[in-house]
N, C-alpha and C positions, 0 to 999 in steps of 0.2 A: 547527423544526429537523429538518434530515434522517440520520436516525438507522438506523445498519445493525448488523444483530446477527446476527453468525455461528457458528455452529457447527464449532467449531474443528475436530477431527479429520474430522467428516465431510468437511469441505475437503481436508483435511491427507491423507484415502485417496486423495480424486477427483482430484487437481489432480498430472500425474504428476513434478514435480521434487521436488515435496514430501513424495508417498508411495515415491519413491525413497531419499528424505534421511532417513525416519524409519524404514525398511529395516536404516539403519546407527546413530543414534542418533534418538530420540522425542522429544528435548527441542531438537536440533535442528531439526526438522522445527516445533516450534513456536514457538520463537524466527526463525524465516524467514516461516513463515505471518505474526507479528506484526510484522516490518520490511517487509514488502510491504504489509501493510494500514494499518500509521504513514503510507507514502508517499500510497498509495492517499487516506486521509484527509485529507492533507496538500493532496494536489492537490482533492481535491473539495468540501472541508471538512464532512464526514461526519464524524460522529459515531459511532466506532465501537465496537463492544464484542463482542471474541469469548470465548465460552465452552467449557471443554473440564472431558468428564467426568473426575473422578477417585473416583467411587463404587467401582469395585473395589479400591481399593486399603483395607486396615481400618484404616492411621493418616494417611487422607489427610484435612486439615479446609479446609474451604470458606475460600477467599481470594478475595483482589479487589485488584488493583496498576492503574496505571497507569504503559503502558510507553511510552514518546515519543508519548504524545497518544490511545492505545490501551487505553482499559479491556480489560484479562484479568482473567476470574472462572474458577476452581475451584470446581469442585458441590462438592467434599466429600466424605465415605463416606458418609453420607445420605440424598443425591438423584443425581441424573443432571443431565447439561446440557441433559437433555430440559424437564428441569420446570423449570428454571433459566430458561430461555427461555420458556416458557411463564411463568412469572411477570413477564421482562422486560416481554411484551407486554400485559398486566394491567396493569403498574403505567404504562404507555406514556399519555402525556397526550395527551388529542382533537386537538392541535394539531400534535404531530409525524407528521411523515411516516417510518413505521417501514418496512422491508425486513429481509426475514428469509432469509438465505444458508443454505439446507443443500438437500440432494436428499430429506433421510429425507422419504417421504412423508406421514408422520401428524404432523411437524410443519408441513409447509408448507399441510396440511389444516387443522389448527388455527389457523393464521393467517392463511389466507385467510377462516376463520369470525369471524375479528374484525376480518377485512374490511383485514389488513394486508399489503402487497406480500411476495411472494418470489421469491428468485432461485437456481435452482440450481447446483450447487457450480462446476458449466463454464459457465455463463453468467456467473457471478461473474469467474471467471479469464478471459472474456475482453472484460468490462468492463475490470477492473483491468489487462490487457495494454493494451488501447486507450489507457487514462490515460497509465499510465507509458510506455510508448512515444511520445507525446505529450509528454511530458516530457523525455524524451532526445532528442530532437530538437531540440526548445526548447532544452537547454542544449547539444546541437552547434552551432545555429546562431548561438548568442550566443557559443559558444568561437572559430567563425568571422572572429565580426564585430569580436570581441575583439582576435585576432591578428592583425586586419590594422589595427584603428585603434592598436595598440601600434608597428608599425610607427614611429621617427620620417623613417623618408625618406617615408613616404605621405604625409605632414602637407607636406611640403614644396613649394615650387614649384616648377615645373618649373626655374627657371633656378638656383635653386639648389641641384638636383638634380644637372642636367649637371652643376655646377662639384663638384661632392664625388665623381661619376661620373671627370671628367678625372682627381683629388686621388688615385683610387682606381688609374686603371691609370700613374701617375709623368707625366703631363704636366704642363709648366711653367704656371702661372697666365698664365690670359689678360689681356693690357694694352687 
């Protein structure tokens, strides 16, 4: 199973709509991070799971939700999403194909010592642009294809076309 585990905010700095959006609120910026990686998942069927620290805060406790197909974990006051991740990739079974999204160097250093892929925070975002762009396309052209098979004069034959064409501009039915 191909499994991707991102490191929430360091995304959330790097990727610049997103460290715009958390400029103005931080929970937004992570609620968007998480609908772009639902999609992302969606289209590639990834397994994803991001993590964002809440150790500075002293009544923050370690959670874990799934949000439209998207495990989100909370370190806690505790730990960091450093070690969070770091234990992800421990507990990661010989058989999954793990990648691991952040730019922090001493995590993408630890996980290439367990010999697991990473990807950094812009090469992630322009993965995930490649996908869904690919996706929006797909459904332009299926919106396309839509509107003109809904069409009922397209369906039609030609000669039964003309006669609702004639019907249209007030000519008398042909004998």
């Amino acid at each position: 199973m191909d499994r991707l585990i991102v490191d929430g905010y360091n995304i959330i700095f790097a990727w610049p709509e997103l460290a715009a959006l958390k400029d103005v609120k931080l929970e937004d910026a992570r609620d968007m991070l998480v609908a772009i990686l639902a999609d992302y998942a969606a289209m590639t069927q990834q397994k994803i799971t991001v993590v964002f620290d809440s150790h500075r805060r002293p009544d923050a406790q370690a959670s874990e939700q799934v949000v439209n197909g998207v495990r989100v974990v909370y370190s806690g006051r505790k730990t960091s999403a450093d070690h969070v991740i770091e234990r992800l990739l421990f507990e990661a079974k010989a058989n999954d194909e793990v990648t691991v999204a952040t730019s922090d160097g001493l995590q993408r250093d630890l996980a290439l010592g367990r010999q697991v892929k990473t990807v950094s925070a812009l090469t992630l975002k322009a993965q995930v642009d490649s996908v869904l762009s690919g996706r929006n396309q797909q459904i332009n052209d299926s919106r396309a294809r839509s509107d003109i098979a809904r069409r009922l004069e397209d369906r039609l034959d030609p000669g039964t076309r003309d006669r609702l064409d004639q019907l249209r501009r007030g000519e008398p039915p042909a004998k």
